[in-house]
C-alpha positions as CSV (number, residue, x, y, z in Angstrom):
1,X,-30.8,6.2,2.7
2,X,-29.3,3.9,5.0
3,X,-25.4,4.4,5.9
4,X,-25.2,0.6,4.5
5,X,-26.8,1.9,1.4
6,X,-24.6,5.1,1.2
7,X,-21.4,3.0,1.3
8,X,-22.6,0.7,-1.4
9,X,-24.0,3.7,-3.9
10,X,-21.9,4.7,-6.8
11,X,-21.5,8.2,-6.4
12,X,-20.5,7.9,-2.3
13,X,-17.9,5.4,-4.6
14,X,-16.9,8.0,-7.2
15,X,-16.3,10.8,-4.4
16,X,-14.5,8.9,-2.2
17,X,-12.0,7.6,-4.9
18,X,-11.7,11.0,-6.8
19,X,-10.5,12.4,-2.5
20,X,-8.0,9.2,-2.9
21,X,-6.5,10.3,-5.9
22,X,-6.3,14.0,-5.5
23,X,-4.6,13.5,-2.2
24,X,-1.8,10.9,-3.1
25,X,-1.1,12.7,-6.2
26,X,-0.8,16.1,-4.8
27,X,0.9,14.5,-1.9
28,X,4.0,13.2,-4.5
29,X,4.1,16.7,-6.3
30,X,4.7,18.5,-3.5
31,X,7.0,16.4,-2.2
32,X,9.0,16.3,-5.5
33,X,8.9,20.1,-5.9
34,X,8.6,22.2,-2.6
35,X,10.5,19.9,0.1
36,X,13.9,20.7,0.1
37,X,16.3,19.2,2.4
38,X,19.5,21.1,2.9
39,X,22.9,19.5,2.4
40,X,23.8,20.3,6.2
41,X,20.9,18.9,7.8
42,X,21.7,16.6,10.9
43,X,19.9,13.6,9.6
44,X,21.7,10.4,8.3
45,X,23.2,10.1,5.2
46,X,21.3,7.7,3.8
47,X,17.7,9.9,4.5
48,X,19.0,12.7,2.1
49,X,17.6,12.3,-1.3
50,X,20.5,13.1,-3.3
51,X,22.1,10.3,-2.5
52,X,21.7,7.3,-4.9
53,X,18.2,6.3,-5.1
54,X,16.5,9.4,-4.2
55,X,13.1,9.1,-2.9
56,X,12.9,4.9,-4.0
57,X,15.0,3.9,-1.6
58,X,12.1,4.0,0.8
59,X,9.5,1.5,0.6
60,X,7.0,4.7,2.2
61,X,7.7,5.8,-1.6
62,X,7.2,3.0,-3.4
63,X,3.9,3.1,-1.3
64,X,2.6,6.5,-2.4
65,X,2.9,5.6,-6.1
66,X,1.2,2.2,-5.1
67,X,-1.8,3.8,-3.4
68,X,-2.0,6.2,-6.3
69,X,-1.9,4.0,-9.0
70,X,-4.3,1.7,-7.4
71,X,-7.1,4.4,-6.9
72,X,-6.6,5.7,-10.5
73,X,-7.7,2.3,-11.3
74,X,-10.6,2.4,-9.0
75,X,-11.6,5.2,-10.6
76,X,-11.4,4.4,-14.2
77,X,-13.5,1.1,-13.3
78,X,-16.1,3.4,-11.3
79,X,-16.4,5.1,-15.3
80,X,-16.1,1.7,-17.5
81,X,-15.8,-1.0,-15.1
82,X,-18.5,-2.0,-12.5
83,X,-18.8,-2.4,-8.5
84,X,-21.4,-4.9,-8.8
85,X,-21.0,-8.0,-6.1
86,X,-22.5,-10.4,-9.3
87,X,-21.6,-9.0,-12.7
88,X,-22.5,-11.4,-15.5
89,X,-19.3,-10.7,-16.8
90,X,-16.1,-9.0,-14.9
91,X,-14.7,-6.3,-17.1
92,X,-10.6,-7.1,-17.1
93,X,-10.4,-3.6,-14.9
94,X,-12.5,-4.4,-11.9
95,X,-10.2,-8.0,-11.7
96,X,-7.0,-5.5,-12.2
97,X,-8.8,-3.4,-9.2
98,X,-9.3,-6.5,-6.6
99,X,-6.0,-8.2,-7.4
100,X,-4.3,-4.9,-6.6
101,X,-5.7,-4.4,-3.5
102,X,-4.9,-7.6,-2.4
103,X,-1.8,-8.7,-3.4
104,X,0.0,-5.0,-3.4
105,X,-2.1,-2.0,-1.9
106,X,-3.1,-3.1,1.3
107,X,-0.3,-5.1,2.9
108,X,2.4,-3.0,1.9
109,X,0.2,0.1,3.1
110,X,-0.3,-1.5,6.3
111,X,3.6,-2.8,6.7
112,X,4.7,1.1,5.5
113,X,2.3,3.0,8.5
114,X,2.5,-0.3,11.0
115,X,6.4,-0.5,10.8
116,X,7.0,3.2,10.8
117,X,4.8,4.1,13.7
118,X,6.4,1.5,15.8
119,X,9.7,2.4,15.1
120,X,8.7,5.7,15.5
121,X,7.6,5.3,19.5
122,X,10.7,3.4,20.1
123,X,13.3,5.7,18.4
124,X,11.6,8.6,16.1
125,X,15.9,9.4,15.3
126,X,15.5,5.6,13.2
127,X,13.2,6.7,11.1
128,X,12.0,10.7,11.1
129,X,14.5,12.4,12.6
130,X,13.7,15.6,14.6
131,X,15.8,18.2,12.2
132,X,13.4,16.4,9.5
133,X,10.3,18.7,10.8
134,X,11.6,22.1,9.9
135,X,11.7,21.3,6.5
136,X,9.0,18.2,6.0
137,X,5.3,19.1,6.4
138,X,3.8,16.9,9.0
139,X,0.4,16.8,6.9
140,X,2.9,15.3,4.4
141,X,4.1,12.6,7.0
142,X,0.9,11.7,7.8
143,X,-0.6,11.0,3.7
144,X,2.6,8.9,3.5
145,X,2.3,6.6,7.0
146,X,-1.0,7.3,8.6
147,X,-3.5,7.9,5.3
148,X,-2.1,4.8,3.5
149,X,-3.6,2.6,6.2
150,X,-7.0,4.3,6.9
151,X,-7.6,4.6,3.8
152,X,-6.9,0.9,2.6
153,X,-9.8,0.2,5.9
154,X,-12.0,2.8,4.4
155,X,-11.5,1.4,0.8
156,X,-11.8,-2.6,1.7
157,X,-15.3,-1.2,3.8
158,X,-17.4,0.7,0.8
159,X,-16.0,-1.4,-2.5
160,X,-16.8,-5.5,-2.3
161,X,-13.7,-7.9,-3.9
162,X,-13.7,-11.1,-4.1
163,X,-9.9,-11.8,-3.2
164,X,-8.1,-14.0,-5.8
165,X,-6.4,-17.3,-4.5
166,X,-4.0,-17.2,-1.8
167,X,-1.5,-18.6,-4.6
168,X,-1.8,-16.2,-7.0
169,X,-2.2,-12.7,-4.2
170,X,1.1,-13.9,-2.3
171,X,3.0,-14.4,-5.5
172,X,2.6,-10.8,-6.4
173,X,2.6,-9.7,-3.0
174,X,6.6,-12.0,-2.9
175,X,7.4,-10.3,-6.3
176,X,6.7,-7.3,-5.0
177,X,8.7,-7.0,-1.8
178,X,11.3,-9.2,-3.3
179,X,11.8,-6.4,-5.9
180,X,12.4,-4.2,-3.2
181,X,14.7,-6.0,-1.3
182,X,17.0,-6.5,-4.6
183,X,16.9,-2.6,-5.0
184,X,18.1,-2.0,-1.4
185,X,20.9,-4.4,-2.6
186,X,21.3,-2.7,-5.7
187,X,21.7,0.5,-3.5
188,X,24.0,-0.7,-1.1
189,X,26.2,-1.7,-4.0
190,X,26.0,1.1,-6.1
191,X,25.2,4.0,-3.1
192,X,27.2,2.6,-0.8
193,X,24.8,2.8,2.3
194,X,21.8,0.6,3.7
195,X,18.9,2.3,3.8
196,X,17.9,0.9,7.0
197,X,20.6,1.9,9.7
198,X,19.8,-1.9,11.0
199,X,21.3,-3.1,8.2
200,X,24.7,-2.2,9.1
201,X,24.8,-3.8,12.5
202,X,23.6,-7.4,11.0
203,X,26.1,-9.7,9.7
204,X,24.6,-11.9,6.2
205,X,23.2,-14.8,8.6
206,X,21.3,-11.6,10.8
207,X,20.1,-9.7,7.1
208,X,18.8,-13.1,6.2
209,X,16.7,-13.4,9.1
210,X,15.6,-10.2,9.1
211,X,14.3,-10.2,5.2
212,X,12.6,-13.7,5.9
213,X,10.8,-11.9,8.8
214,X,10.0,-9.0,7.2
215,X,8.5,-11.1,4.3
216,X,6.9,-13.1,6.4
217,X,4.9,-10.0,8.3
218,X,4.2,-9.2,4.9
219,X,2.4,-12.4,4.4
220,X,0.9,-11.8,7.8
221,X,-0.6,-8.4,6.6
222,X,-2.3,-10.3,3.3
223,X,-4.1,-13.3,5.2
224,X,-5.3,-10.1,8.1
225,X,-6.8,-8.2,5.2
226,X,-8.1,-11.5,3.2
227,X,-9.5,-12.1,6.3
228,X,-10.9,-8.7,7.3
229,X,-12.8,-8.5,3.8
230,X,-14.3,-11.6,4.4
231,X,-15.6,-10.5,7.5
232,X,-16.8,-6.9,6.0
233,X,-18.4,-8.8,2.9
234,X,-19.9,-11.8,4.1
235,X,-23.5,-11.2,2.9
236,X,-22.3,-10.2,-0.3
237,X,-19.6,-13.3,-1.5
238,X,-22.0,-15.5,0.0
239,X,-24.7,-14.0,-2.5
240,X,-21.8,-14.2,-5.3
241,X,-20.9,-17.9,-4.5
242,X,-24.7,-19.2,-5.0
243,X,-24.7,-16.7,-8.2
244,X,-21.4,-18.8,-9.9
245,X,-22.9,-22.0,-8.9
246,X,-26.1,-21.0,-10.5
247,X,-24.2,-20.1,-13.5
248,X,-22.0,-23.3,-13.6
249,X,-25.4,-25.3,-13.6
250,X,-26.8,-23.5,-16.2
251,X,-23.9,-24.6,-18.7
């Protein structure tokens, strides 16, 4: 069998997804019940989950439960759903499962690892501060800001998707982070703190900027990975195009 072939057969499919899920999930318990992060650690107040928020105030968080969900779909439509590039009919979980990864799973997984490993080589203190490592496992780190991202690559290059219309993946992909930018607000009001330290050294004109850049990179992110699927599947949504006009003729 030809690597091609591998990618495309349903049990390299069902594998893969069933290592997906198995690793985000076990990646949030453990994070909910074995790391523990001492009152008097030197990190900044607004890293400590017991302030308000807890773990959502980080968009890595919202994240994890992201990727998790989304391969829990992938793999009930790997059971009752189909992979097919032409399906005579598109069972409502394999739409659920390309809308998903286009609109919410792959740009905010690339935004999560891209930002954070940037910030990261500039100033780790911004973002994981050193006193963090004695008490977060790097494995840990990595599932939440190096995993999301090869994975999404690794998930765009074995399962074809047509991607919906650029209308309808950016408005849930603007829904999405604008729901998160109301929570840091939300925070802010309620906690007290931004959860970006950046945050306090902007005045409102500065934040303004910086959340229409940030959704803007976000919008960046959908278009690369609209883009990059396109260029994986080429073969393939040709051979689904001529299969939709076939059909339209037919009627």
């Amino acid at each position: 069998m030809s690597s091609v072939q591998l990618y495309k057969s349903r049990t390299f499919v069902l594998i893969w997804h069933l290592i997906a899920i198995s690793q985000y999930y076990y990646a949030i318990y453990f994070d909910r019940y074995f790391v523990k992060i001492p009152n008097d650690l030197a990190i900044p107040k607004m890293m400590r989950p017991g302030e308000f928020g807890g773990r959502t105030k980080f968009l890595t968080y919202w994240c994890l439960i992201l990727q998790a969900i989304y391969f829990t779909v992938c793999l009930i439509n790997d059971f009752i759903g189909t992979n097919e590039v032409a399906p005579r009919k598109t069972p409502l979980i394999r739409k659920l499962k390309d809308y998903m990864l286009a609109a919410f799973a792959f740009p905010v997984a690339l935004n999560v690892g891209v930002t954070f490993w940037t910030l990261m080589a500039i100033d780790r203190e911004l973002v994981f501060p050193k006193a963090l490592d004695a008490v977060f496992p790097g494995w840990l780190n990595h599932v939440m800001h190096t995993n999301i991202v090869i994975f999404m690559i690794l998930e765009i290059c074995t399962s074809f998707r047509q991607y919906p219309s650029r209308k309808a993946g950016l408005t849930g992909l603007g829904i999405f982070m604008a729901s998160y930018l109301g929570w840091l607000h939300v925070i802010r009001h309620f906690g007290g703190i931004w959860v970006y330290p950046v945050l306090d050294v902007l005045n409102l004109p500065q934040r303004i900027i910086f959340f229409v850049v940030s959704l803007g990179f976000s919008v960046g992110l959908y278009l690369f990975g609209e883009f990059f699927n396109n260029l994986i599947w080429t073969k393939e949504l040709k051979q689904l195009k001529t299969a939709q006009g076939a059909s339209k003729k037919s009627k």
